[in-house]
Structures are given as C-alpha cells and as structure tokens.
Backbone bond lengths (Angstrom), bond angles and torsions (degrees), N, CA, C in turn:
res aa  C-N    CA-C-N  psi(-1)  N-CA   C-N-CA  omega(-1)  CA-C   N-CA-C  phi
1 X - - - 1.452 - - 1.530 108.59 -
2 X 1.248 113.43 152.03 1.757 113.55 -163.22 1.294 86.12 -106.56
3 X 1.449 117.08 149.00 1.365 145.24 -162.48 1.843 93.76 -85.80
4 X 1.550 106.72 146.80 1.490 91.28 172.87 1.869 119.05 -52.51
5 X 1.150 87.37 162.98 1.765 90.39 163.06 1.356 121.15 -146.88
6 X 1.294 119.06 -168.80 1.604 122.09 160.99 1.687 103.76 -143.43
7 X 1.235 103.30 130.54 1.240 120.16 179.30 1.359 107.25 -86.31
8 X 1.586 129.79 126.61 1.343 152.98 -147.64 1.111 110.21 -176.54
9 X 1.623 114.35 148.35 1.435 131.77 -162.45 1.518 89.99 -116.54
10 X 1.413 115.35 134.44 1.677 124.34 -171.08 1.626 91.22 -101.59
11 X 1.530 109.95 125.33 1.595 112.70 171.63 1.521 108.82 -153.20
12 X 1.544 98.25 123.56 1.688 110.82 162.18 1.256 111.24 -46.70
13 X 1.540 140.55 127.68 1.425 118.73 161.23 1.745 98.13 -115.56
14 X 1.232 120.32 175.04 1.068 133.06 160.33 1.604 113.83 -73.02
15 X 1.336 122.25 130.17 1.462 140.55 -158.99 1.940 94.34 -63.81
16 X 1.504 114.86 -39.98 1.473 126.40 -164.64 1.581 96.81 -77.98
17 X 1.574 108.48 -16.88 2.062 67.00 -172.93 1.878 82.55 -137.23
18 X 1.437 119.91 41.92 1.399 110.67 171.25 1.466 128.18 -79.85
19 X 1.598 101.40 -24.77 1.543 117.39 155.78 1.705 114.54 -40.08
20 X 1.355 106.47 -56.47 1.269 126.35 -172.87 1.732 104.19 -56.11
21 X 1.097 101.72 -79.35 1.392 123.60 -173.52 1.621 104.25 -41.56
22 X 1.309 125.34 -45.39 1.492 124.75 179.87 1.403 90.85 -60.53
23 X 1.331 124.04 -72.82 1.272 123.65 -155.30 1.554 112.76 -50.10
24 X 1.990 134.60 -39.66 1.141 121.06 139.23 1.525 134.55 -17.52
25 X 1.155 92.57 -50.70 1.893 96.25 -159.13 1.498 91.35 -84.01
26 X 1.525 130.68 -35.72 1.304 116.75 -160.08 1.661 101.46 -81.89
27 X 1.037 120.04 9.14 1.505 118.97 -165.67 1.556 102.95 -111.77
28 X 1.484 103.53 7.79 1.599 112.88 -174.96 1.466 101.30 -138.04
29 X 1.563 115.61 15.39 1.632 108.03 178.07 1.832 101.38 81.96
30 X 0.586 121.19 58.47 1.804 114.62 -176.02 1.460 99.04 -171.78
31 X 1.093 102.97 120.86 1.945 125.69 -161.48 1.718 111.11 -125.21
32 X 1.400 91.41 101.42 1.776 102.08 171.18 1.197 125.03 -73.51
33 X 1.260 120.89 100.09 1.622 123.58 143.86 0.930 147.38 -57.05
34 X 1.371 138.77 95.79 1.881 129.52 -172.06 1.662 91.99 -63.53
35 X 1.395 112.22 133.57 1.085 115.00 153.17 1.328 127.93 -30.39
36 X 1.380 101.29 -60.67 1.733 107.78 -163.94 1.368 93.91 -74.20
37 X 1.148 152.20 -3.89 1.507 142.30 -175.77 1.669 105.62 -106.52
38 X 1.392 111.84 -9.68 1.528 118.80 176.27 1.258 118.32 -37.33
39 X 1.823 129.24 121.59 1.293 111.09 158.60 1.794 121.87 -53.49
40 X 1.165 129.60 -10.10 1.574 119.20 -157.12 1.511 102.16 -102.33
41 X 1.767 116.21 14.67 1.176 112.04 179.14 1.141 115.70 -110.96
42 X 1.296 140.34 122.46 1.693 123.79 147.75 1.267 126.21 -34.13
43 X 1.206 113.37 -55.99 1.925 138.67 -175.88 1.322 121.08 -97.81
44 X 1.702 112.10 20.84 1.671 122.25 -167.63 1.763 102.00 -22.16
45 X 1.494 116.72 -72.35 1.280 105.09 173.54 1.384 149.50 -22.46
46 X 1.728 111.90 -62.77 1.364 132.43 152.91 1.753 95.58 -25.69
47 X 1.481 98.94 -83.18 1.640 100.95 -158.19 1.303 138.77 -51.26
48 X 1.510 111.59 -8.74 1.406 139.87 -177.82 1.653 89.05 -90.24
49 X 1.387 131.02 -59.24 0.960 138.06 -163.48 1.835 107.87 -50.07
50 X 1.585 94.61 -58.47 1.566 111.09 176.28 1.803 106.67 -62.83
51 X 1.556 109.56 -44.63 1.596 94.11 172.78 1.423 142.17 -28.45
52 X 1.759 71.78 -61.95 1.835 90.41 -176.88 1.516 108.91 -73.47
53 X 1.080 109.84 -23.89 1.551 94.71 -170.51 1.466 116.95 -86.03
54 X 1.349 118.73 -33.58 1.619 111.78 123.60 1.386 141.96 -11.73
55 X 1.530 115.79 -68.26 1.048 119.36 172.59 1.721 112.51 -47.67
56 X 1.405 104.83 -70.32 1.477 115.50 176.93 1.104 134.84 -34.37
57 X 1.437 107.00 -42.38 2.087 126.98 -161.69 1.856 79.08 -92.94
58 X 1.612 138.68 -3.21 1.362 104.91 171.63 1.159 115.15 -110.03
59 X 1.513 112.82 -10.36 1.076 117.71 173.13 1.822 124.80 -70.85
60 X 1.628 107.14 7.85 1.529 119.04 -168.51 1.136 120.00 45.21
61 X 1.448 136.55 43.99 1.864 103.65 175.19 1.631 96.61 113.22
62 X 1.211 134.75 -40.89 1.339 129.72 -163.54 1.579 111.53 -96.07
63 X 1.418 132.80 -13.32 1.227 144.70 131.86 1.246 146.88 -62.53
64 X 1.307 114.68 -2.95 1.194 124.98 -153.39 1.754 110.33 -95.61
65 X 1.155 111.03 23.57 1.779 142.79 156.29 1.355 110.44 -79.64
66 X 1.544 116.16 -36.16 1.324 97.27 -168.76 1.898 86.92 -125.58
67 X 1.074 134.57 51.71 1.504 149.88 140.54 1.698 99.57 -28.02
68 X 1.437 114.94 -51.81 1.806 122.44 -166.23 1.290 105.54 -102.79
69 X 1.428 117.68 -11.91 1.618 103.92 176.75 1.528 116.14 -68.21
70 X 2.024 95.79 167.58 1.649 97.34 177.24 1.361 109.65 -97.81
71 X 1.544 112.55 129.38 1.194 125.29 157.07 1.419 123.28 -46.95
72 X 1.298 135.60 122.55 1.279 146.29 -171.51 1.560 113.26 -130.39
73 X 1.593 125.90 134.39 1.433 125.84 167.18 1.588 108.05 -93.74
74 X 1.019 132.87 121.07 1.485 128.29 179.42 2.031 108.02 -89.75
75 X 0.828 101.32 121.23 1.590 103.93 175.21 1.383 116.67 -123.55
76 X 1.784 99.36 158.06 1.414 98.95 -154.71 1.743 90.42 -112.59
77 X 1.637 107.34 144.32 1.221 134.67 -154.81 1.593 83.27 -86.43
78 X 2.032 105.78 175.04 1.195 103.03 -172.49 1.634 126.44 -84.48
79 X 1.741 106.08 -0.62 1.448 118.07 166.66 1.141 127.63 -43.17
80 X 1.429 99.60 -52.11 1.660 117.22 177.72 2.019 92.03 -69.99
81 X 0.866 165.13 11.88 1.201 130.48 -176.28 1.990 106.04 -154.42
82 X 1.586 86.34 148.09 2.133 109.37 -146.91 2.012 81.82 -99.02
83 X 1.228 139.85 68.23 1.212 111.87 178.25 1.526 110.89 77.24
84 X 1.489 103.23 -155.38 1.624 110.83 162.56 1.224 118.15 -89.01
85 X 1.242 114.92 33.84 1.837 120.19 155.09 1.647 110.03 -67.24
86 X 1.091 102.17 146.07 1.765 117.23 -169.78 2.070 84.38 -80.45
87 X 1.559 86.84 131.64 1.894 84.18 173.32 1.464 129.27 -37.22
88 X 1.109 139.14 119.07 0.909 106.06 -176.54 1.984 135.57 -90.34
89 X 1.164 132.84 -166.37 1.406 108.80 -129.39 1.908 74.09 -94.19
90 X 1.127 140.61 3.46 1.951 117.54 176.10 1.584 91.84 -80.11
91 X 1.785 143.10 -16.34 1.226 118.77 173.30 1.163 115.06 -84.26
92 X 1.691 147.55 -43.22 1.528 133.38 110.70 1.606 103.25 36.75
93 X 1.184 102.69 -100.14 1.569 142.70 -169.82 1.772 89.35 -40.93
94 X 0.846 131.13 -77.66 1.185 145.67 175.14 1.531 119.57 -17.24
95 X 1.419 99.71 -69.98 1.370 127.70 171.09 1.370 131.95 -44.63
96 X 1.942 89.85 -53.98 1.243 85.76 167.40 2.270 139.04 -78.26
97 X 1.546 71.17 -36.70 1.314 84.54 171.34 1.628 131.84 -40.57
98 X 1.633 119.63 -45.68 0.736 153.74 141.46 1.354 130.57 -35.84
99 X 1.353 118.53 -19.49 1.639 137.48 173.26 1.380 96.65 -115.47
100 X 1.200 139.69 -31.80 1.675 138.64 -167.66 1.775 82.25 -77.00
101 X 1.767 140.88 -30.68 1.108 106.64 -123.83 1.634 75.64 -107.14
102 X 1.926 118.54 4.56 1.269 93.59 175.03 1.465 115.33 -120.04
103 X 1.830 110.21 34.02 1.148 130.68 150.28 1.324 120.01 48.77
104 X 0.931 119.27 -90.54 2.037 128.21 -163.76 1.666 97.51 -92.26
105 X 1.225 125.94 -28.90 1.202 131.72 166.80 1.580 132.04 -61.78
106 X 1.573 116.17 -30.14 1.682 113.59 172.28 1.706 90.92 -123.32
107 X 1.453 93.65 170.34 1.642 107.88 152.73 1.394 94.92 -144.91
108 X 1.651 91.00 159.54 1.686 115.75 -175.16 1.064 111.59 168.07
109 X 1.532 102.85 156.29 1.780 117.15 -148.76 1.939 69.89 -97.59
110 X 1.799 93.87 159.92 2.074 88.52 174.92 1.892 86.72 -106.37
111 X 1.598 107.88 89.77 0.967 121.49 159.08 1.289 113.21 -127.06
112 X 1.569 115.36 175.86 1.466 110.89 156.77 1.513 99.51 -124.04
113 X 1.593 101.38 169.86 1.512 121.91 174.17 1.583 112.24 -124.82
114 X 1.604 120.60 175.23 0.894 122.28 151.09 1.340 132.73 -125.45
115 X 1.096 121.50 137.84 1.730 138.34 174.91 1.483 120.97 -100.48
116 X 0.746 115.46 177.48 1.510 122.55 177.74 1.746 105.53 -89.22
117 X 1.273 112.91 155.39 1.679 120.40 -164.83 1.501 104.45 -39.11
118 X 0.933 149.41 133.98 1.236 154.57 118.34 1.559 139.19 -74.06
119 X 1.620 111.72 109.13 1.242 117.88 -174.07 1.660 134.74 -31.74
120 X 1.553 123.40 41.75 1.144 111.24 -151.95 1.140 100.01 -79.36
121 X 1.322 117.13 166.64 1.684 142.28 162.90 1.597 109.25 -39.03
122 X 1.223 115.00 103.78 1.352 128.19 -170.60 1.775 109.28 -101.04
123 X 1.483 122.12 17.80 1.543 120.35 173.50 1.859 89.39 -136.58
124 X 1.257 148.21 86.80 1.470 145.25 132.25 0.737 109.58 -17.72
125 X 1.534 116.58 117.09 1.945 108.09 142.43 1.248 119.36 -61.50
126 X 1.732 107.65 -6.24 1.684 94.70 -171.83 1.581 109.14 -121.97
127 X 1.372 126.62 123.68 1.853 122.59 -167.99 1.957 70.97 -88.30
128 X 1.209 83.52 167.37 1.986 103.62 153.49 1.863 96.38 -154.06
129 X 1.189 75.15 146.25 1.585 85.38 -170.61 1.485 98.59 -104.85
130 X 2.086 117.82 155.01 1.171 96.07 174.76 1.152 143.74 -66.82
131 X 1.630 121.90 147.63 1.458 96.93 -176.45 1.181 107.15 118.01
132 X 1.149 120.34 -39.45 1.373 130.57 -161.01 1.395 114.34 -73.86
C-alpha cells in the first residue's frame, strides 16, 4: 500500500520574483513551499541544497542560471480536487500556464512528484468549477 502523499510540481524559481510567483499561484489555489522550510524535512536545508543540485547537474549546462535558486514544491489546494479523483488535467493546465508565464525566472520538468502530506490551506478564496 503506498504511503499518503501530495502531488506537487518541483520548481527552481528565482529568489527576486518568488514573492511574486507565490502570490500568482496562491490566487489560483496552488501553494508554494520552499523546500528548505518544508515541514516533512528534518534537514529542510540539506534537501533543497541536494534538490537543486540535482535538478541542475541533469539538466547538463542549460540550468546552470539557476545553480542559487530556491527550490519550491507547488501544491494543489482543495478546489482543484473531486475526493480521490486524480486532479484533473485544467489544474495541470493551470499550473503550468502560470509557471510558463514567468519564463526566464523558474525551471521545471511539466511533471508531478510525490511528497509526504503537506499542510496546505484548506479554505480557498478561489472555487474553480469543472471545466473551467
């Protein structure tokens, strides 16, 4: 049996516009975590440290701008989600769009991962209905 999780998109952002960028995503149900500030870590630091440098060393050479950025998990609030229905693909849609629109500023694969539960914000100001 698979351990709970939370499904989250792993993204370098640039340190100058992460203020920004949270405040996007949180205005659409989508909640940034700095790694290193994660409750699910002992060593939040370490692991941000090891993230990114991960992230970077696979990207060969074509990341290597954001070497100093903070690693962030983006998670999706309870608007986006039907029960134990798999999200469906307009929060995807959402997500990404919203990370494409701050371009030269993050990198990230358009995958998701999983982590262990993360405390997100369980009252939205924002419903989205399906479809939407």
């Amino acid at each position: 049996m698979r351990r709970p999780h939370e499904n989250v998109a792993t993204v370098l952002v640039d340190p100058a516009v992460l203020p920004d960028l949270s405040a996007d995503l949180a205005s659409l149900d989508l909640w940034v975590w700095p790694v290193a500030t994660a409750p699910v870590h002992t060593d939040g630091p370490r692991a941000a440290f090891q993230l990114r440098r991960r992230m970077v060393e696979a990207r060969r050479g074509a990341w290597d701008d954001a070497a100093t950025w903070t690693p962030v998990w983006v998670a999706f609030g309870d608007s986006w989600r039907a029960g134990a229905d798999p999200l469906p693909w307009s929060a995807h849609a959402a997500l990404w769009d919203t990370l494409a629109a701050h371009g030269l500023h993050v990198r990230f694969r358009k995958c998701l991962g999983g982590v262990p539960p993360l405390p997100v914000v369980r009252e939205p100001a924002v419903r989205h209905q399906p479809g939407a």
